[in-house]
C-alpha angles and dihedrals in degrees: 000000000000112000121211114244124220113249084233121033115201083214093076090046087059086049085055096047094037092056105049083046090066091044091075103030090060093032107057085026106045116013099034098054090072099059089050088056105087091033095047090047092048092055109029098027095229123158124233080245093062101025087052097042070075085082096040091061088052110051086047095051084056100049085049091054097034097081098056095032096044095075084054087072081067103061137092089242110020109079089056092041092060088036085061086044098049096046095053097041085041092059104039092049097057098034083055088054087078080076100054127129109149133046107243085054078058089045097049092041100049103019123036091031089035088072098060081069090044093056104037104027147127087278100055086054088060084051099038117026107017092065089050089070101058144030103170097040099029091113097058093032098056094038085054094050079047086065091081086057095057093049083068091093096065094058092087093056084058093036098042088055091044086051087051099050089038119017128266091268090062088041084065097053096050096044090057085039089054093040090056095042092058102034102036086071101040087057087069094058094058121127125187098210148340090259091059089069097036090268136127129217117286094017088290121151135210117268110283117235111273093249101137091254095071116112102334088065097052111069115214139066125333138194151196121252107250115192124172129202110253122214112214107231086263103051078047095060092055087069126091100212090066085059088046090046091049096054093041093059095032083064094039088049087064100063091039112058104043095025102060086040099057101043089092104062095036089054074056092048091058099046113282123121116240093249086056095046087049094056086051093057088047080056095047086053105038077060093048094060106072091026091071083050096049085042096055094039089061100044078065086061111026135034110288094210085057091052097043079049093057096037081055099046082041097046079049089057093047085055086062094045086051088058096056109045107136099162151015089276095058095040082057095046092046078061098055110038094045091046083055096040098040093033087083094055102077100045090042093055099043084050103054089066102068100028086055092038110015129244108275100078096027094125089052098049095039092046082052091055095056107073096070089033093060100053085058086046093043090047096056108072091045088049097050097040085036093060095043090050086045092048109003098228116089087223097104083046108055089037090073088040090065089042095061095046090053098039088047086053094048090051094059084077087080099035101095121177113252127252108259 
């Protein structure tokens, strides 16, 4: 039986919101931390160790919170409540960071109230809530919301010319001013699911009445009603893809926190300014863009678990390139092909949830996953700083990163999806 769709679906306004909101949890989190590297160390004489167990705090604090915050995600009202509380903590605290003088004050801003926007950010609506309001069109819907997440890169180029006019320490406070002043409204705008307004997923209605006057009377598209079997968090744990999936990421996690955030001030290390590092990193994420896009399009039409195998074996093949930039040109082709090749690895892996569980207990299952996810996480950035302090060069470093993309992409021949 064809179903009428509404003209506006709520569902594309929460990819909207979604979206914008990982632009700034990735973007101030992750991205920003590696321009205020050189000018925090001048003045403060930190090491990469300390300045990047920033990170490591961070990812810990939200492990430990994942697991109790995650079943709010599926709630009417959680999932807007946490988004109001993430955008105010997430401004403050950065916006605090301008007063810093010790290490532990740098610690408790970014990192342990970091995490709040970590946990309950713009980037676990895209893996929560966004899934929850399509089947059909979740591929293309999540890899869109993605899309926030890929602007990130371009926050050091802001960042690095406000540094310059005030000083890194104002740079801060705006940066934490401009942050609350974007993601505090869109909170507001935050729905759980489509049922929570009347809806169904994808914009679908319920059958009209056999009257005579039903479809054929009301011009415009029409759809089939599309519905998938949901696992609770427990029946997901009995499975042993959710264990496969842990490890997998918990490996991956390990090339992705202390590794992004390091490329700036390595492309230093080798010769580039920082402007000219920065605009590496607004090419690596102009070509992220359509690559999430690209990314999710394909997991409608093609396994999600082959295409996370070849992003993995891909992202290990940009760690080489990395390696052997010599110039400008290869600085540039690193961007590009990693934005191409790492750009899949967001929206995949946010996909793979709800094609393997199903969408109604995302926010449970995936708040279950984090705490091993996290030590992996919280272990990257004092691997990788820890390796260049020990040997100055980033080589070593870069050289495990590779090993755990490709050992991550070898591992999705075993992780099946259950039988649902």
């Amino acid at each position: 039986m064809t179903l009428k769709r509404p003209a506006v679906f709520y569902g594309w306004i929460m990819v909207v919101v979604a979206g914008l909101g990982g632009v700034f949890t990735l973007g101030t989190g992750l991205w920003s931390l590696g321009i205020f590297v050189f000018p925090m160390h001048d003045e403060l004489g930190w090491s990469r160790t300390a300045i990047f167990g920033a990170l490591t705090v961070r990812a810990l604090v939200a492990g430990a919170l994942a697991p109790l915050i995650g079943p709010f995600f599926d709630t009417k009202n959680g999932p807007r409540i946490m988004s109001i509380v993430t955008a105010i903590v997430l401004g403050i605290s950065m916006m605090g960071i301008r007063w810093v003088h010790e290490v532990w004050q740098f610690y408790l801003l970014f990192g342990v109230l970091g995490a709040v926007a970590n946990v309950s950010g713009g980037t676990v609506l895209v893996e929560s809530v966004v899934p929850k309001w399509f089947i059909r069109k979740r591929g293309r819907a999540v890899a869109m919301a993605s899309m926030g997440g890929a602007l990130g890169p371009v926050f050091p180029a802001g960042i690095q010319v406000a540094i310059l006019a005030f000083g890194w320490r104002d740079a801060w406070f705006v940066l934490g001013l401009f942050t609350l002043a974007v993601m505090l409204p869109l909170a507001f705008l935050i729905r759980t699911s489509p049922e929570d307004m009347g809806l169904l997923p994808d914009g679908d209605v319920e059958p009209e009445e056999l009257d005579g006057t039903s479809s054929s009377s009301s011009p415009g598209p029409t759809a089939i009603r599309v519905e998938e079997v949901s696992l609770t968090r427990g029946e997901a744990w009995r499975t042993p893809s959710f264990w496969m999936l842990v490890l997998i990421f918990s490996i991956t996690s390990l090339g992705v926190q202390g590794f992004i955030s390091n490329w700036l001030p390595y492309f230093q290390d080798i010769g580039f300014t920082a402007t000219t590092g920065a605009l590496a990193l607004t090419v690596y994420g102009f070509f992220v863009f359509p690559a999430r896009f690209l990314w999710g399009f394909l997991a409608e039409r093609y396994s999600v678990r082959h295409l996370l195998m070849i992003q993995h074996i891909l992202t290990a093949l940009g760690v080489i390139l990395l390696l052997s930039i010599g110039n400008t040109g290869m600085l540039l082709l690193f961007a590009v092909f990693m934005g191409l090749a790492y750009g899949g690895y967001i929206p995949l892996q946010r996909l793979i949830y709800p094609i393997y569980y199903g969408r109604a207990h995302l926010g449970s299952i995936r708040g279950s996953m984090r705490p091993a996810i996290t030590v992996a996480s919280a272990a990257g950035p004092l691997v990788i700083a820890g390796l260049y302090d020990a040997r100055g060069s980033y080589t070593l470093a870069f050289i495990v990163v590779m090993s755990t993309w490709l050992l991550a992409g070898l591992l999705f021949m075993f992780a099946k999806p259950p039988t649902r």
